[in-house]
N, C-alpha and C positions, 0 to 999 in steps of 0.2 A: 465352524458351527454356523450354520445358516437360520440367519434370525427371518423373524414374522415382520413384513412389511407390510400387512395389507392395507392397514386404514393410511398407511401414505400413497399407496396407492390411488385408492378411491379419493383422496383429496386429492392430489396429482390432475386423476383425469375428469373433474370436475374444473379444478383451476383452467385447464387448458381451454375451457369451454369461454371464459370469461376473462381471462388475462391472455397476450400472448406468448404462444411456449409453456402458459402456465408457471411460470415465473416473472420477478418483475427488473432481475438481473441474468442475463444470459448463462453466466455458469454454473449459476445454480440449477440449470435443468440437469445436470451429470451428462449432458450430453456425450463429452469424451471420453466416458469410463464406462458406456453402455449401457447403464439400468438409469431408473426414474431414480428422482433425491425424493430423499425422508422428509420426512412434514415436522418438524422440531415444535417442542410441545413447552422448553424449561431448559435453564441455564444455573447451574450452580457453581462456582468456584471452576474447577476445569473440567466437571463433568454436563455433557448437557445431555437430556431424555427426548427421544421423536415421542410421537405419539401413540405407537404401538408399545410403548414401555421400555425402551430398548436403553439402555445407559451407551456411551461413549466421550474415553476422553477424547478435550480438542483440541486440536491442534488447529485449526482455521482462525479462530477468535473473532469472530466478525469480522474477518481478514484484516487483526489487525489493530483495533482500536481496544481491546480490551484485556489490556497489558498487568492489569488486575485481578484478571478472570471473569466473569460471569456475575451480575448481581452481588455487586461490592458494597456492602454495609455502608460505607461511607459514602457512596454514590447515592445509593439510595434514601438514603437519610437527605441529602441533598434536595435531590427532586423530589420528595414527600414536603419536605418544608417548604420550598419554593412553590411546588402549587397549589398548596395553601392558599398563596397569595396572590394569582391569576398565573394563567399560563403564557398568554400573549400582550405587548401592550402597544408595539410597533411605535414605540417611545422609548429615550434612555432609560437607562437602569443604571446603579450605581454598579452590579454585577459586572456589566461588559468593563467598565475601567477598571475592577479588579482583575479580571480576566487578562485584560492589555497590559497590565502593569508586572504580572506575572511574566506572560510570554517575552517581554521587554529585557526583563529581569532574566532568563533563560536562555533565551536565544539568541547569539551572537552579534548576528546580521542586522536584527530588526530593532530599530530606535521608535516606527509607529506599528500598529497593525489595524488592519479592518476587517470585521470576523463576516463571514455568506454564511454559505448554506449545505457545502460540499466541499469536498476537493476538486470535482471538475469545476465550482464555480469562481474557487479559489485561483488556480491556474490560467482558465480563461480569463481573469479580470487581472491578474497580474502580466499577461500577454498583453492586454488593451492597455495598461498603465506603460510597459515598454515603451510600444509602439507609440505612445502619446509623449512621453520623457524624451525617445531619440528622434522621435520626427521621421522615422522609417518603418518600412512596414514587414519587411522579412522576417524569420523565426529558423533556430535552426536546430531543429529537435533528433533522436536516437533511433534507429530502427531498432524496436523491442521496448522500447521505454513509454510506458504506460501514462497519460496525464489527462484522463478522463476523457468523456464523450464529445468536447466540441469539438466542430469541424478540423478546425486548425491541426487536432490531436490524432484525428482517426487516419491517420499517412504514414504505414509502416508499423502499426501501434503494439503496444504488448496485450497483457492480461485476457479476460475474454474473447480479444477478439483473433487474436492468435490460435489459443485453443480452439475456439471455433471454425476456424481455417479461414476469416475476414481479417483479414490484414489491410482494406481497404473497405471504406462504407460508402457504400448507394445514397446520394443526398448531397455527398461535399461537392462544392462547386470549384470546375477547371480552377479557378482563379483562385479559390484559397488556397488547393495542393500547389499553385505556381510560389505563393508567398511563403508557405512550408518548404524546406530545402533538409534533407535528409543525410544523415551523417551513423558513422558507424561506431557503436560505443568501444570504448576501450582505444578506439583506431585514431590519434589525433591528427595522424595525416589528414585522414579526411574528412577532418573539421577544416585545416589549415585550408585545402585547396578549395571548400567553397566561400572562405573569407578570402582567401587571393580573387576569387571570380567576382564575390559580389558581396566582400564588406562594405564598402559605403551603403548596401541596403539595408544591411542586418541589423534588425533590433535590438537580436537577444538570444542568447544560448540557454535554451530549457532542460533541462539533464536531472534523470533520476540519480543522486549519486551512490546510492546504491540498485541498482539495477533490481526490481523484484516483480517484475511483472511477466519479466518472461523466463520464469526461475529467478534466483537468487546467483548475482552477478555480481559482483564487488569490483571497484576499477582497481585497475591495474595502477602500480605505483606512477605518477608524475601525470597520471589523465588528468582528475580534478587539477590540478596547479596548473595545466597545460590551456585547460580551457578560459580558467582565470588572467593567465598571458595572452592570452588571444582578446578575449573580451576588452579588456584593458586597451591595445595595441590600437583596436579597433572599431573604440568609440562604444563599443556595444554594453548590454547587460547582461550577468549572468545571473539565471533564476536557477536555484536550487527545489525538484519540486520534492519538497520533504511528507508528503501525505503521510507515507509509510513508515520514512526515517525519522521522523521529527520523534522527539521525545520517546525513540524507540534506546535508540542504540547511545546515548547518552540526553544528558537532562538538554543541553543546547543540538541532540540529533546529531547527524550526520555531519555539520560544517565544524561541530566541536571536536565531534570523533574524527576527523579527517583534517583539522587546522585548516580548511579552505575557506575563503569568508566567501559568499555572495552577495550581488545587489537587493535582489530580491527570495524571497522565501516563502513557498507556498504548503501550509499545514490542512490537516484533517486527521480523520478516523480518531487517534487518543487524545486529542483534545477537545473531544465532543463526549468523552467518558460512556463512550456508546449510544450516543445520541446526534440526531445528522446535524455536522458543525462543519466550517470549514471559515480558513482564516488567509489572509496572505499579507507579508510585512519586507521593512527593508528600509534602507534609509531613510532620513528625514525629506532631504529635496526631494527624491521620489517621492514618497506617499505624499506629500502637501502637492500634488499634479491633482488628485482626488476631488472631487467635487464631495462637499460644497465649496473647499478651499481653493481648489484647480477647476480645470477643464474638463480633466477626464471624467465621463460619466458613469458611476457605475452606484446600485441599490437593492437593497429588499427587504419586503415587508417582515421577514421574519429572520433576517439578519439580527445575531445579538440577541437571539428567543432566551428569556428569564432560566427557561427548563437546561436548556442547554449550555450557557454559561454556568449554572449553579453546577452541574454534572459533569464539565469540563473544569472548573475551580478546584472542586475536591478530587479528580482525578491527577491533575500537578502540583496540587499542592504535598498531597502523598508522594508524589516522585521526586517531588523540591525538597522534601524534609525528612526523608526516611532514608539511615544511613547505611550507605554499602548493598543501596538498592539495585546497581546496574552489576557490581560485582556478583552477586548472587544470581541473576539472573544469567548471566555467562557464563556459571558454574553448570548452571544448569543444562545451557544449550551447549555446551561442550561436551558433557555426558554424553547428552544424543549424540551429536558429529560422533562422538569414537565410536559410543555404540553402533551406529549403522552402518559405521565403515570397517568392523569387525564383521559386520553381516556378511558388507559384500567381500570380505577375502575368506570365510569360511565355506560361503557357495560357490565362490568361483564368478557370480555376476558381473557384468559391466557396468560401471557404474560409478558418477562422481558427486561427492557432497561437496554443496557450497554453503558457507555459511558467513555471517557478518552479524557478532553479537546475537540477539535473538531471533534473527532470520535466517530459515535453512531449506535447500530444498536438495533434495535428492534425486539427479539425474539417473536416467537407467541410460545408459551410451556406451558405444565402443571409444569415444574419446578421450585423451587421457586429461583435459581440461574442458571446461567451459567458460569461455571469458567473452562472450561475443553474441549477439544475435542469432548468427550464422550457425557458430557450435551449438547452441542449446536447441535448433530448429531440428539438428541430426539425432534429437533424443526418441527412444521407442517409446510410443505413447502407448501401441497395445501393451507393453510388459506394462506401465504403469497402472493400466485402467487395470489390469488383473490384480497387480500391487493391491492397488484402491480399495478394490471390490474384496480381498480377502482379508485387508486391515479390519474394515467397516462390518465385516461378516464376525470379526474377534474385539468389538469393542473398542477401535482405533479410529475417529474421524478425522479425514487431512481432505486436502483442497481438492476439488472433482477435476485437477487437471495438472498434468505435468509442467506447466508453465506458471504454477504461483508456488508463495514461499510456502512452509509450514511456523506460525508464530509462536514462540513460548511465553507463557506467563509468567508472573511469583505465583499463579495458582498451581502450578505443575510442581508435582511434587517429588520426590526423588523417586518415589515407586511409579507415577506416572509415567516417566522418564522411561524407567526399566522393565514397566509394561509395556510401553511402545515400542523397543527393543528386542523382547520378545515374542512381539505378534510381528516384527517388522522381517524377526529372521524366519520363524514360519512360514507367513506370505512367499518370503523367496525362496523358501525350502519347495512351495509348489511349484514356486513358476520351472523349476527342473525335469518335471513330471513327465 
């Protein structure tokens, strides 16, 4: 059923006039699926409305932070109260040390934390604390492994800039890509051999440990401990960047769900409860490096904003105290995994699901895995972008590119679930045609 787009349109090509691309994140142009993106008007629990009136569930979640669903009562009550009482004060608040005392309380790794503005700002400042802890200046990050837009990041990177076919960006200088040293996930040979070459430079190993930027990658059993051995052996740190993981896939994230502790830990998206937040923590001698206690420099004026603590508080505090909250949600995202893997042996399609707790993406490939950068670059993106294109046409929103995950909520409901199912086997009932 071919819905009415047009006043996305007309916004669309207005935007374009006055933003670049007309978006203010690259993949949100749908660049990779063909057509312009919808202009979103409203978000309710796992339904959101464009502005042509069009309902769809979602499967994107603000990629990710709104593990809740969409305008959570309790969020919202949240930030009604709080800015009541001003929005900004670029001064403490008693909020941020409840905030700190939670994530403390939650997350494994972390004995301090100090909340930015992002998760790119999150990771880049826990880079700078590295390099400032070991006195070295190296980094040895994943091809496919997404940690936002600084420099340091964009050398081999996942997420938009994959799908966009920028795997490298115009701007980074010789010299940072020489201090980035690139490595293959899942591969720990060759981690090992650029710590034989040039551990005494390395700082720090930055590792999505869930892979979700370039698809949904799960490591492979003994990676995470392998890199832990390494790091260890070789003076370095291990930063786990949990943007995606953290308080996704259990209340302490990925180093819970996976027993691997790291040094460092860099959060975002669900502890901003949909509000731009972003945090990074890890042991005590590290963070006291921090200025004003340490050396290392790092600030911002709206670091620790009233709005965004209050709406990240009531977002973990719900995940802290609501029981059989991760199991339910696994209930859920396992549905999916079978249902779509019933799709593809009914059609005959090629095609691998990955999945880790409530992240899943759905490769369309003749391989019979994907565990690697490499595999998941061999995926068909035209079969997807048709995928895409005929989900969205029956009321199914997912990510405008074959290289991110699909997130589930507690807002998905079982009929969500099994709506998505059957518009999923539809979709690929066409692509035979």
């Amino acid at each position: 059923m071919k819905r009415n787009h047009e006043n996305s349109q007309d916004v669309f090509a207005n935007a374009k006039k006055v933003i670049p691309g007309g978006v203010n994140s690259p993949v949100r142009a749908f660049k990779s699926v063909g057509i312009n993106p919808i202009v979103i008007e409203s978000g309710k629990g796992s339904i959101i409305k464009d502005i042509d009136g069009n309902e769809y569930v979602d499967f994107v979640s603000s990629w990710g932070p709104l593990i809740l669903g969409h305008a959570n009562n309790a969020i919202l009550e949240a930030i009604q109260e709080t800015a009541q009482k001003g929005t900004s004060f670029g001064a403490p608040t008693i909020l941020e040390t409840k905030m700190a005392e939670l994530i403390v309380e939650m997350v494994p790794s972390i004995e301090k934390v100090r909340m930015v503005n992002s998760g790119t700002e999150a990771t880049m400042s826990a880079l700078r604390l590295a390099r400032g802890y070991t006195k070295r200046e190296c980094i040895v990050k994943f091809k496919g492994n997404y940690h936002g837009h600084a420099d340091s990041f964009l050398i081999k990177a996942g997420s938009g800039a994959i799908t966009l076919g920028l795997p490298d960006s115009p701007g980074v200088t010789s010299a940072t890509a020489q201090d980035t040293l690139v490595a293959d996930y899942n591969n720990l040979q060759s981690v090992e051999r650029l710590f034989k070459e040039h551990g005494s430079q390395i700082a720090a190993i930055i590792v999505e440990p869930v892979a979700a930027n370039m698809g949904v990658v799960p490591p492979q059993k003994g990676f995470l401990e392998g890199l832990r051995k390494l790091a260890d052996g070789y003076g370095s740190l291990l930063i786990f960047d949990e943007v995606i993981t953290g308080f996704r896939l259990a209340k302490g994230g990925a180093q819970e769900y996976f027993g691997v502790i790291p040094d460092l830990t860099t959060l975002g998206k669900i502890i901003g409860g949909g509000l731009p937040v972003g945090a990074y923590g890890g042991k005590r001698e590290i963070m006291d490096m921090l200025a004003p206690d340490g050396p290392v420099y790092q600030a911002g004026t709206l670091s620790g904003n009233p709005l965004a603590m209050a709406a990240g508080l009531a977002m973990l505090k719900i995940l802290n105290e609501t029981p059989y909250f991760y199991e339910e949600l696994e209930s859920n995202a396992a549905r999916l995994e079978t249902g779509l893997r019933a799709n593809l042996d009914k059609t005959g399609i090629k095609g691998i699901v990955n999945r880790v707790g409530s992240l899943l993406t759905l490769f369309f490939t003749k391989k019979t895995q994907v565990t690697s950068f490499d595999e998941a670059m061999e995926s068909d993106i035209e079969q997807y972008a048709h995928y895409f294109r005929e989900s969205l046409d029956n009321g199914i929103y997912l990510a405008p590119s074959q290289f991110e995950a699909m997130f589930i909520s507690n807002a998905h409901s079982y009929e969500d679930i099994d709506t998505c199912i059957e518009v999923s086997l539809a979709a690929m009932k066409t692509m035979l045609r």
